[in-house]
N, C-alpha and C positions, 0 to 999 in steps of 0.2 A: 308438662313442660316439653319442648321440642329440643334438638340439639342440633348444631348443624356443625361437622366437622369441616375444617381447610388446614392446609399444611403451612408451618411455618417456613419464611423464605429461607433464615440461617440452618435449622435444625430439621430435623423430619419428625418429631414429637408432632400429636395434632395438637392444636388450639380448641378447646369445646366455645361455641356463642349459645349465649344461653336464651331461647325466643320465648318469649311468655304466651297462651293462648290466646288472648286478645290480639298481639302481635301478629305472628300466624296467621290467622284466621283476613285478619285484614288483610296480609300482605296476599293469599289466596285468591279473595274477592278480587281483588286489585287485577292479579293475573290472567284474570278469567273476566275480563275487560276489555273491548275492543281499544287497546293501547299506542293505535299506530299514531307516529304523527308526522307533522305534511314534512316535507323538504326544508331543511337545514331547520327545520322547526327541531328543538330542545326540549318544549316543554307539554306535555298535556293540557290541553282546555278543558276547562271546567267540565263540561259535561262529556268529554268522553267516554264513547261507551254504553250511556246510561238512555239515549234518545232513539226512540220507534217510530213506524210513521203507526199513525190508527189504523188508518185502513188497508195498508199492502204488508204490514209489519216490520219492512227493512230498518235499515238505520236513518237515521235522520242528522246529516254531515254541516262541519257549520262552513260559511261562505262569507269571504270579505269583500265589503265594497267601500275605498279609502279607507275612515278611520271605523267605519262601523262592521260590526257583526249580526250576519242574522243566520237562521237553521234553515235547511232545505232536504226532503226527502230524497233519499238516493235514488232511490227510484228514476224520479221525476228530474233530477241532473243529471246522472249517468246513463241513464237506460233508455228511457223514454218518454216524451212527455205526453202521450197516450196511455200508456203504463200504469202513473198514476199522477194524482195532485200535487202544486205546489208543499201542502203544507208549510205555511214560512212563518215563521215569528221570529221576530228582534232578540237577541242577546240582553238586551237589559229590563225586555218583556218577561221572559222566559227564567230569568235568574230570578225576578222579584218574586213570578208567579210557584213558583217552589219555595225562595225561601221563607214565603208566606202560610206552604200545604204543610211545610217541618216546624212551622214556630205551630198551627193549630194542631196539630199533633203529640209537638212537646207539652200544648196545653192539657190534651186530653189525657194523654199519662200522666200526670200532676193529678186531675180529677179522680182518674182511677185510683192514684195512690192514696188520694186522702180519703176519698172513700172506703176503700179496703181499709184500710186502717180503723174507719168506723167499726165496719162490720167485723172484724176478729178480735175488737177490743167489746164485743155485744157479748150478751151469757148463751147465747144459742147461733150457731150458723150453719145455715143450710146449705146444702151441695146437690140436689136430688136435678137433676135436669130432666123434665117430661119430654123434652124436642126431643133431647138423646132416646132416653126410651122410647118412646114410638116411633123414631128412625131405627132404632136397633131391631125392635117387634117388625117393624116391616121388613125389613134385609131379610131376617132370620124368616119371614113366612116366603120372600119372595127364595130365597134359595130352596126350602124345602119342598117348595113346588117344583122348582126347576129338577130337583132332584128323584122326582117322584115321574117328570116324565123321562126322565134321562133313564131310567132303570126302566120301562116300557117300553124302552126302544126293541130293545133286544127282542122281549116275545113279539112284538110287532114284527118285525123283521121273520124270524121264524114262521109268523103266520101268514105270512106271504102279503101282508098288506102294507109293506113297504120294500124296495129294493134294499140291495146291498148297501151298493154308494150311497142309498139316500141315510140310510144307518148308520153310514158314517160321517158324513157331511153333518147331521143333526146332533149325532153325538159329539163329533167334535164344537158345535154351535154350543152345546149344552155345558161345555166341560168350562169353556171360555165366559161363558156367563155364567158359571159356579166359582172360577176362579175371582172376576172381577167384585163377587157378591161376598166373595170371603176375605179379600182386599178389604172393601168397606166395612163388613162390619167389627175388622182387625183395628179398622182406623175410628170405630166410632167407641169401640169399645174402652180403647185406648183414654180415648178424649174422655171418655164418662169416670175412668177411673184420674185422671189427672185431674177433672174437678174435685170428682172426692176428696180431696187431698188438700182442695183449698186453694188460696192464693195470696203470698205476701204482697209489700209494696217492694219487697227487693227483686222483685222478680226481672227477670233480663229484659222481657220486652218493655218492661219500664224506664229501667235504669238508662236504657239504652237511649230513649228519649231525654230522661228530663235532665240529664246531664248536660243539655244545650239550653236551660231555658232562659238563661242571658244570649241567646244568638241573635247577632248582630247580620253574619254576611257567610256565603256557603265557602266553603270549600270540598274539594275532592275528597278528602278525609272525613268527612259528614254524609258526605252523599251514600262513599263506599257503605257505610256503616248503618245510614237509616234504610238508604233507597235501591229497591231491585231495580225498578226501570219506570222510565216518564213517557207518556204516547202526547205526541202533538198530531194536534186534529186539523184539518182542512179551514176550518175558522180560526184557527191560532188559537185555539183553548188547551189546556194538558191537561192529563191525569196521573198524578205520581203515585206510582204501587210501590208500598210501604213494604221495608222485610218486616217480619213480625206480625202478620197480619194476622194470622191465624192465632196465633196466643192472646193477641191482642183481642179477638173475637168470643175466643172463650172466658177472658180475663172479664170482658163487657157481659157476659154471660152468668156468671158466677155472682157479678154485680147486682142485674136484674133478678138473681133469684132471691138474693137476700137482702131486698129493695123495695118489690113491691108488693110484699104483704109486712114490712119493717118500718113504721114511717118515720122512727127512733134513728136509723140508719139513716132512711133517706133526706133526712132532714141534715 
């Protein structure tokens, strides 16, 4: 739970408000939203915040003309239109074409959950991922080579078959890709032992979905909560990047392994 203290106007006692994590967490996203809005404008527009161009990455700003609304890369309004592309699409293009990427999505958590549900109510389930392993086997050979030249710098150096600075410049090369190679295999390791462990239908990347699957029409409060960020392309096509992707990848994972050699499951 969070607390946020404020002073009472009669008394100097504080007031506690009591914010639930859910709470929180949204009103953060929220924050951390490009939330401006235009002149004597009151209210946020739907998509504020949430629109990229594809190819320049800026923001993509919406543009009225009479009663209608379409997007425009900032780019290419404010800066220059050399710079980059229109990217334009319609406001009632652009709305459908999302709230169409979050209802197939609420679908697909729906699938995942019933499935899982097959497979932990089966007398046997598997969690062994071979990707994971042979991604893991290789980090771990690609560091210990790295490793192996990084310790031969030095008598190289000594033996005069390489300079100073090159002894250092190489070592420092070598330190930054032992570093990056133990990042990975922190985060694969991670991932291998999280599948062991299985996966409910309660799980968050789920829930977090199929709690819309009557949705009718978006709101700010849906987007905050499913959607990192939408790219509008130069042909008016998007692509909405999902939060949760990554669980949601290993959750499809976990699926497959105890799927397709299950046809009890996958049925």
């Amino acid at each position: 739970m969070y607390k946020a203290k404020s002073n009472c106007i009669k008394d100097s006692s504080p007031i506690e408000a009591i914010i639930d994590r859910e709470t929180f967490e949204k009103v953060q996203a929220l924050l951390k939203r490009d939330t401006r809005t235009a002149p004597r404008k009151k209210e946020l527009h739907l998509f504020s915040g949430f629109l990229r161009c594809a190819d320049c990455g800026k923001s993509v700003t919406r543009s009225q003309s009479g009663q209608s609304y379409r997007y425009l890369c900032s780019t290419y309004k404010n800066r220059s239109r050399t710079a980059c592309t229109m990217h334009a699409i319609k406001h009632e293009r652009l709305e459908a074409a999302v709230l169409f990427a979050v209802r197939q999505q609420v679908h697909l958590a729906v699938s995942y959950s019933e499935i899982i549900s097959r497979i932990n109510s089966a007398p046997v389930k598997k969690s062994q991922s071979f990707r994971l392993d042979d991604l893991i086997a290789a980090k771990e050979r690609e560091l210990a080579k790295v490793t192996r030249y990084k310790q031969s710098l030095y008598q190289d150096w000594k033996d005069g078959e390489i300079t100073q600075q090159d002894y250092r410049d190489m070592k420092a090369d070598y330190e930054r890709q032992a570093a990056s190679l133990s990042d990975i295999l922190t985060r694969l390791t991670a991932e291998r032992a999280e599948l062991a462990n299985g996966v409910d239908n309660e799980h968050p990347a789920l829930v977090a979905f199929m709690k819309y699957q009557n949705i009718e029409t978006l709101n700010r409060e849906i987007l905050i909560e499913l959607v990192d960020h939408i790219k509008v392309y130069e042909n008016g096509n998007i692509s909405v990047k999902f939060k949760f992707s990554d669980e949601l990848r290993r959750i499809a994972e976990y699926i497959e392994i105890n799927t397709t050699q299950n046809p009890a499951v996958a049925g």
